[in-house]
Structure formats: C-alpha cells, structure tokens
C-alpha positions in Angstrom: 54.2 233.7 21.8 50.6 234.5 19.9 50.2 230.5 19.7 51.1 229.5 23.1 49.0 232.5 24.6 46.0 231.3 22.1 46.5 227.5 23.2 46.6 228.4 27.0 43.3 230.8 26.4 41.8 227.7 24.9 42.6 225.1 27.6 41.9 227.4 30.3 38.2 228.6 28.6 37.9 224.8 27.9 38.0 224.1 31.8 36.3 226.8 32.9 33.2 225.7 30.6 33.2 222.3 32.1 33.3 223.5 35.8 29.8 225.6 34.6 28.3 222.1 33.5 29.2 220.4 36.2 28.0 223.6 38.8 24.7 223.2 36.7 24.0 220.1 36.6 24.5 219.6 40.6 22.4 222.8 41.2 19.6 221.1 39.0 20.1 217.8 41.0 19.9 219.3 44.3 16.3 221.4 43.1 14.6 218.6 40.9 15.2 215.7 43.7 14.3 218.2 46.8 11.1 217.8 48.8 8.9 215.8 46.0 6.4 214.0 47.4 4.5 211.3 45.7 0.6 210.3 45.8 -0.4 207.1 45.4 -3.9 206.3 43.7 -6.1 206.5 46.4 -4.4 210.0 47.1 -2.7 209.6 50.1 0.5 211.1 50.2 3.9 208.9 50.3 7.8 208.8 50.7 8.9 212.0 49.6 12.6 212.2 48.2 
C-alpha cells in the first residue's frame, strides 16, 4: 500500500510540475510578445508585435 500510494504521489506531483511549466512559459509568451514596438534607424517607430 506505502509503494503504490508513493508511486501515485510521484506521478501526480510529476504532472502537476509540468502543468506549472507549461502555465509559465505561456504567461511569459503572452507578456514578452505584447505591445513591443520597434524603431528603425532613423527613429521612426514601426510594426509593433
């Protein structure tokens, strides 16, 4: 009983930690690639993303 409650706290742990990434990575995405706005040499502004 110990070992399967062990291997089930594992997997479940395991999941849970890669749902975090994957929350963190597309909140990072979201706020890095919002509303930046490029200037070209002559300083006029361009496209922004």
């Amino acid at each position: 009983m110990y070992d399967y409650q062990l291997e089930n706290d594992f997997r479940e742990l395991s999941i849970y930690d890669n749902l975090i990434k994957l929350d963190i990575k597309s909140y990072y995405g979201r706020v890095c690639t919002h509303h930046i706005e490029f200037r070209s040499a002559n300083g006029s502004e361009e496209t922004s993303v």
